[in-house]
N, C-alpha and C positions, 0 to 999 in steps of 0.2 A: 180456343182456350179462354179468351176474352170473354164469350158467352158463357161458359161454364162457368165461370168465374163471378157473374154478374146475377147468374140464377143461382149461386149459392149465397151470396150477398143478401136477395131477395127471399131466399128461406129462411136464412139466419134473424131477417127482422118481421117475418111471422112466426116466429116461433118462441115458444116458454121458452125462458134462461133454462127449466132443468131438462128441453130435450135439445137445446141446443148445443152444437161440437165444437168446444174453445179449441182457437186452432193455436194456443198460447201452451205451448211443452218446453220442456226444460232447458231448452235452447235459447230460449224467448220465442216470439207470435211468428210462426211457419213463413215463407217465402216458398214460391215455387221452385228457387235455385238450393233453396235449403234440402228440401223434400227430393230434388233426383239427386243431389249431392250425398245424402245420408241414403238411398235407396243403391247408389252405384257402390260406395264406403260396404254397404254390408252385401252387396255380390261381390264385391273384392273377396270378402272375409271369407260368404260361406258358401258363393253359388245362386246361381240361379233359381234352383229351387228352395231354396230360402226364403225371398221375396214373398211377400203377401201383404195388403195393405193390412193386416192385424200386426203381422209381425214388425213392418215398418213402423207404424201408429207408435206401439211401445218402444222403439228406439227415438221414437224423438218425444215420447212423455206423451202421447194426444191420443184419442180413440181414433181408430179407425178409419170413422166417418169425417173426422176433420180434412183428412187427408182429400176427400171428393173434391173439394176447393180448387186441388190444383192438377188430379187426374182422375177421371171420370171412370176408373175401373182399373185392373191389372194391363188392360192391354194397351192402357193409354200408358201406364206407369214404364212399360217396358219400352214405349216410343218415345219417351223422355228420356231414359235413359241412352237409346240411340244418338239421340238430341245431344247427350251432355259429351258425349263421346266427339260427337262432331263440333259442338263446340269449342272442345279443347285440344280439339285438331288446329282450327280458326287460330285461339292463342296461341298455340306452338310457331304456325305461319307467321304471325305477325311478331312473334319475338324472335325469330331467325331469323336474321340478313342475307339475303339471297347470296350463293358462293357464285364467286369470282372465277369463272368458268370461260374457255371459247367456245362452250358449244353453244348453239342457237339459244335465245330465251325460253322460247317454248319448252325446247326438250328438256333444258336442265328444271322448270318449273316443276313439268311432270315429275322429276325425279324426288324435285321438294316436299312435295305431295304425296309421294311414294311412301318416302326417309319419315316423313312425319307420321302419317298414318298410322305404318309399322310401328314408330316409339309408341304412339296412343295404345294401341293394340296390347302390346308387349307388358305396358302398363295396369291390364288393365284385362287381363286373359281371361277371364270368365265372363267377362261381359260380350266376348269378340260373337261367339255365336248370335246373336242379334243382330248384327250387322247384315248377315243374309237372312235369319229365319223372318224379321221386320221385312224386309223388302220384296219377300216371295208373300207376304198379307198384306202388303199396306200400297196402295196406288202411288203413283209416280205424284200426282199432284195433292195425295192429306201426306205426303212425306214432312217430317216436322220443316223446318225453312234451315236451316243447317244443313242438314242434307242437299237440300235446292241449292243451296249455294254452292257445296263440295263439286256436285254436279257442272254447276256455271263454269267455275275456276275451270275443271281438266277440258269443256268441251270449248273453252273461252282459248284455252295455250294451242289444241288440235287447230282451231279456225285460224289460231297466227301461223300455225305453221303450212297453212295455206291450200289444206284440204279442203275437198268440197263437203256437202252436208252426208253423203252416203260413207264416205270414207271414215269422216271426221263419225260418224255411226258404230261404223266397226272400229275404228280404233278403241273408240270409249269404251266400247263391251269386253275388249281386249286388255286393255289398259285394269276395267275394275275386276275382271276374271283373274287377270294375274297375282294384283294385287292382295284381294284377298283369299285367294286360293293358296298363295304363298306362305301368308301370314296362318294359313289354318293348320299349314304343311308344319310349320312352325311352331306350334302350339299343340300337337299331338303332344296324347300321349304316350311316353314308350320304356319308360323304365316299370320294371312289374314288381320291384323290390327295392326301396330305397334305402333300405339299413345295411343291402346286400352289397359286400365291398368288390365281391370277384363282379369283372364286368358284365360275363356269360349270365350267371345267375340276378344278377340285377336285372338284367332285359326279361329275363325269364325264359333264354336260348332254351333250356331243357325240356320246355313245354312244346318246341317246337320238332313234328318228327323229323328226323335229319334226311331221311330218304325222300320224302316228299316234299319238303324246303329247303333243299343248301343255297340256291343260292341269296334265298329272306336271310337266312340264319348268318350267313359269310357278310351280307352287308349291313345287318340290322345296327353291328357298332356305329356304322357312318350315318346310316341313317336317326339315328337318335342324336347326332351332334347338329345344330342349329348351323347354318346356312348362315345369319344372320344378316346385314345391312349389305353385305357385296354382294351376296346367292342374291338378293333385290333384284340391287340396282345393273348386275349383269344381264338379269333375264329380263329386265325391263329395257334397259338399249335391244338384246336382240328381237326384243317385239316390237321395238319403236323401228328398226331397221331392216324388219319384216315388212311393215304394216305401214309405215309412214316414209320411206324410205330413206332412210338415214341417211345424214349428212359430213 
């Protein structure tokens, strides 16, 4: 980013004032933190596919091209946004005081990490898809350094809890499967009518043939109620007491 950064510097002072891109919009003169902050503010709003540096550009008053300054295309803009994700993962960590727990440090760290993650997510639901579609393109080492660090932390708690490097391996894969496999569990969608007050026709049971789905159709009420923060942290103990063997 630093390079990017440097060669737009260096365009900017070869260039005529009228083709140059004042990176000064209505906000005042751009910041990196400003640009995925106001890039994540309108996936909040409208979705993913919303996004575009044109469209971004006019939410903070600048063309476009000012925006190259701080992400070198769409697919940098969407790895920042992973970015901003993890770093307000970071703050929520360091503004939470670790609970006052007997279980091992490790284990309950992992759970911190868990608990937080999920609030970020929850936060923050239209962004959540990134979190995999980012990591199934982007190599373990151009991951933004947030990420690398999220990383550090959970394989950092596994080493204390005194697994070797293969183990402390599978955990992790286990660990970030749960996690966000849980939270995506989480984030469907399932109501098919939200003005509809009867519950059946809210889900949109009617759509479904009853002879070839009773038992979707019998459970779909439960499965549209959120699991929330205990559906977690239960399923996270019995993978940690799978997998690491619990204490």
């Amino acid at each position: 980013m630093a390079k990017e950064q440097a060669k737009a510097r260096a365009d900017d002072a070869g260039a005529s004032p009228a083709r140059r891109a004042s990176d000064r919009g209505r906000y005042g003169r751009l910041s990196r933190d400003r640009v995925l902050g106001s890039a994540l503010d309108l996936v909040d709003r409208e979705g993913l596919s919303a996004l575009s540096m044109r469209r971004l550009g006019a939410e903070l008053g600048v063309e476009a091209m000012a925006l190259y300054r701080y992400a070198d295309g769409k697919d940098a803009l969407l790895d920042g946004l992973v970015e901003a994700l993890y770093l307000e993962l970071e703050e929520r960590l360091a503004a939470e005081p670790g609970p006052s727990t007997e279980e091992p440090a490790w284990r309950s760290g992992l759970h911190r990490i868990a608990r937080a993650t999920y609030d970020v997510c929850l936060a923050h639901p239209r962004a959540v898809p990134l979190l995999t579609t980012r990591m199934l393109a982007v190599p373990l080492a151009q991951r933004p350094l947030a990420v690398l660090k999220d990383h550090e932390r959970v394989l950092t708690l596994l080493r204390e809890a005194g697994l070797d490097e293969a183990r402390t391996s599978a955990v992790f894969r286990a660990f970030t499967a749960w996690l966000l496999g849980y939270v995506s569990a989480e984030l469907r969608l399932m109501v098919d009518n939200a003005d509809e007050p009867d519950p059946a026709f809210r889900l949109g049971l009617h759509r479904m043939p009853p002879q070839e789905l009773p038992t979707l159709r019998e459970t779909a009420p439960s499965l549209a109620d959120r699991g929330g923060p205990e559906g977690l942290a239960a399923g996270l103990d019995a993978l940690l007491d799978r997998f690491a063997g619990g204490e």
